[in-house]
Backbone bond lengths (Angstrom), bond angles and torsions (degrees), N, CA, C in turn:
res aa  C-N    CA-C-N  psi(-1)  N-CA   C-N-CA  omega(-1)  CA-C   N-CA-C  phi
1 X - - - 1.454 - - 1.533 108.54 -
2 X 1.266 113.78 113.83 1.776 120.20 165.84 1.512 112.00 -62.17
3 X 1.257 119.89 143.91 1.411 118.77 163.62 1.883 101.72 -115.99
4 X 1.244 84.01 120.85 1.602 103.61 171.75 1.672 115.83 -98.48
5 X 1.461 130.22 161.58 1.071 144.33 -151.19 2.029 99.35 -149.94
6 X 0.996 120.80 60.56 1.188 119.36 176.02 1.781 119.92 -87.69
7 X 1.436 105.29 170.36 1.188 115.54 173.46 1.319 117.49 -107.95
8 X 1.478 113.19 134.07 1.519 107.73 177.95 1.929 108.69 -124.63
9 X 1.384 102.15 120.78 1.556 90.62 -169.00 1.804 99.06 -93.40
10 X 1.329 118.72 158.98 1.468 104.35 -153.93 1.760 69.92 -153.16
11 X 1.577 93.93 138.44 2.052 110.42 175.94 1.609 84.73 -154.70
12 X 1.682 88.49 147.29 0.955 108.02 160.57 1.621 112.86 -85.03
13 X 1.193 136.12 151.46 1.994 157.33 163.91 1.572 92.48 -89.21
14 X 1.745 93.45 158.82 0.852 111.27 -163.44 1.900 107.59 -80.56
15 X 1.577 100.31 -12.95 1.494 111.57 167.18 1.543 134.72 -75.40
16 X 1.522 94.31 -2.64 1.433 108.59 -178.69 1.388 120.13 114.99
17 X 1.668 109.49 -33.01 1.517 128.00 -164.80 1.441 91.94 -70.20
18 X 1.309 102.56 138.89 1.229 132.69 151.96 1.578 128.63 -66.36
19 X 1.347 122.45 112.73 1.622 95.44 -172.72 1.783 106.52 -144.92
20 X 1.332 122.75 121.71 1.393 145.34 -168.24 1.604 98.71 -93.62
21 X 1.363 84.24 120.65 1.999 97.14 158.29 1.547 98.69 -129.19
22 X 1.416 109.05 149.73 1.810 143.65 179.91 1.699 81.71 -106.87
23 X 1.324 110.78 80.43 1.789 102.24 144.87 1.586 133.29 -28.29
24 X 1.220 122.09 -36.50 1.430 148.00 -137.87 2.000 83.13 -97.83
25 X 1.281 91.61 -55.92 2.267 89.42 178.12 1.232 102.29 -116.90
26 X 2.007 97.05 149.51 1.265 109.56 -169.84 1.534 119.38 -75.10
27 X 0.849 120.52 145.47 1.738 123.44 -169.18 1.325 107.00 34.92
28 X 1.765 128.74 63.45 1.079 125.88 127.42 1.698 146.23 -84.43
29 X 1.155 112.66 74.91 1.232 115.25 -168.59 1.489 125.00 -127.56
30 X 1.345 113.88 178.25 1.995 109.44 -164.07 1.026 96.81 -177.56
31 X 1.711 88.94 140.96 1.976 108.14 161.48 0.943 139.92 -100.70
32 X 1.074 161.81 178.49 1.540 159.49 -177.17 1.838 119.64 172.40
33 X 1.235 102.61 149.99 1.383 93.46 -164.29 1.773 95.51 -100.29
34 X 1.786 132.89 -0.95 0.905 119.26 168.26 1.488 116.57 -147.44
35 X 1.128 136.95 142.11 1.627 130.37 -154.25 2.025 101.68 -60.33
36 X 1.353 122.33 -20.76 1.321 131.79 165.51 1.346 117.92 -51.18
37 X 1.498 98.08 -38.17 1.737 108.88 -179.30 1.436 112.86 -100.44
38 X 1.436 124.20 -20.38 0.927 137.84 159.41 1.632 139.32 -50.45
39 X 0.989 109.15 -55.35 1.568 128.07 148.74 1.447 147.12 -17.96
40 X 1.502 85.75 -50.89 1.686 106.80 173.85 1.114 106.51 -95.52
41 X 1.030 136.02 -23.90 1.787 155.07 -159.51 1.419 100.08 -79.96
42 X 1.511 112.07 -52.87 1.787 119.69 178.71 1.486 111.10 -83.68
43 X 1.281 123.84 -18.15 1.072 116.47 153.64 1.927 139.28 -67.06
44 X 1.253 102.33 -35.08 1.192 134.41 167.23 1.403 107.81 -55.75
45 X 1.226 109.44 -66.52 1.613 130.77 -167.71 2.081 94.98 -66.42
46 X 1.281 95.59 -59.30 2.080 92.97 179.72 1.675 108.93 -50.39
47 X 1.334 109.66 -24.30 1.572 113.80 -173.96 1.704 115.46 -77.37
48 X 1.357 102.37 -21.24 1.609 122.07 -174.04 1.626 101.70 -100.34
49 X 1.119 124.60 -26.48 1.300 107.18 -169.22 1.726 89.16 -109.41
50 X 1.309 142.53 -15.62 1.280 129.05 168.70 1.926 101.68 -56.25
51 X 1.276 102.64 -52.20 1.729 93.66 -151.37 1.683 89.97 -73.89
52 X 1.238 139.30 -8.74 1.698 142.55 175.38 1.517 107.18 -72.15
53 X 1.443 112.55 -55.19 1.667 124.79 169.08 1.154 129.87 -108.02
54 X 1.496 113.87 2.62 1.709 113.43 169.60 1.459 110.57 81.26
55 X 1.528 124.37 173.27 1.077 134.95 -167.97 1.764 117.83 -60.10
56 X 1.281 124.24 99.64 1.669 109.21 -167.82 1.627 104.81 -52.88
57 X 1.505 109.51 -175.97 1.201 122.63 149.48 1.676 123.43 -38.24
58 X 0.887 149.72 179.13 1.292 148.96 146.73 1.590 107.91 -104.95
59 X 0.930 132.54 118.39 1.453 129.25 -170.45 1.950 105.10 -124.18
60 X 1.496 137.52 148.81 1.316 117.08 -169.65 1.440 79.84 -114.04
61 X 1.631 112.49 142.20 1.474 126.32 163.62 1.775 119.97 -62.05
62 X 0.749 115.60 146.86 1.477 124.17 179.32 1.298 144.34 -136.08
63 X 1.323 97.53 -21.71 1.605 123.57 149.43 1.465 116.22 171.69
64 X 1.579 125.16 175.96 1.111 124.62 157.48 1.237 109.78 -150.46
65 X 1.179 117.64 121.27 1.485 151.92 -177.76 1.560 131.44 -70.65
66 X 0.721 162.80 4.83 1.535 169.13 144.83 2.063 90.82 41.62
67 X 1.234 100.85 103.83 1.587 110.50 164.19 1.247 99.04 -105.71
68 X 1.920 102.59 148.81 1.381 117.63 165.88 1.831 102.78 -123.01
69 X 1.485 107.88 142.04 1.080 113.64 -179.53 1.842 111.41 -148.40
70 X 1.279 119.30 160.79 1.075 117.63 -173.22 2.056 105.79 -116.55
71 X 1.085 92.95 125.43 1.479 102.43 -161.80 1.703 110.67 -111.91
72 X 1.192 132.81 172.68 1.291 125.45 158.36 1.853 112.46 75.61
C-alpha cells in the first residue's frame, strides 16, 4: 500500500455545494453540501481516479492565494 499526500482544493458555489478538486489527477473532483459529507467523497473519488491513472507526481503545497482584481 502507497501512502500518498495530495491536495484537495475545496470552494464553496454559489448554491451552497461544496466542491473539492485533487489538481495532481485528471478529473478528480466532488460535491457535497457539508465538509462531513465532503471528506469521504474526496477520498473515495482520489481512490478511483489513482487506480484509472496511477500514482500522481508527488508535488509539496506551498500556498494558495485568493487574488482580487478588477477586470472589464
Amino acid at each position: 500500500m502507497t501512502h500518498l499526500k495530495l491536495t484537495a482544493i475545496i470552494e464553496k458555489g454559489d448554491d451552497g455545494f461544496l466542491t473539492a478538486v485533487v489538481p495532481e489527477l485528471k478529473s478528480c473532483y466532488t460535491q457535497a453540501k457539508t465538509i462531513d459529507g465532503l471528506l469521504p467523497r474526496i477520498r473515495e473519488v482520489i481512490e478511483l481516479c489513482v487506480d484509472e491513472e496511477g500514482i500522481p507526481e508527488q508535488k509539496e503545497l506551498v500556498g494558495i492565494q485568493q487574488i482580487e482584481v478588477d477586470v472589464g
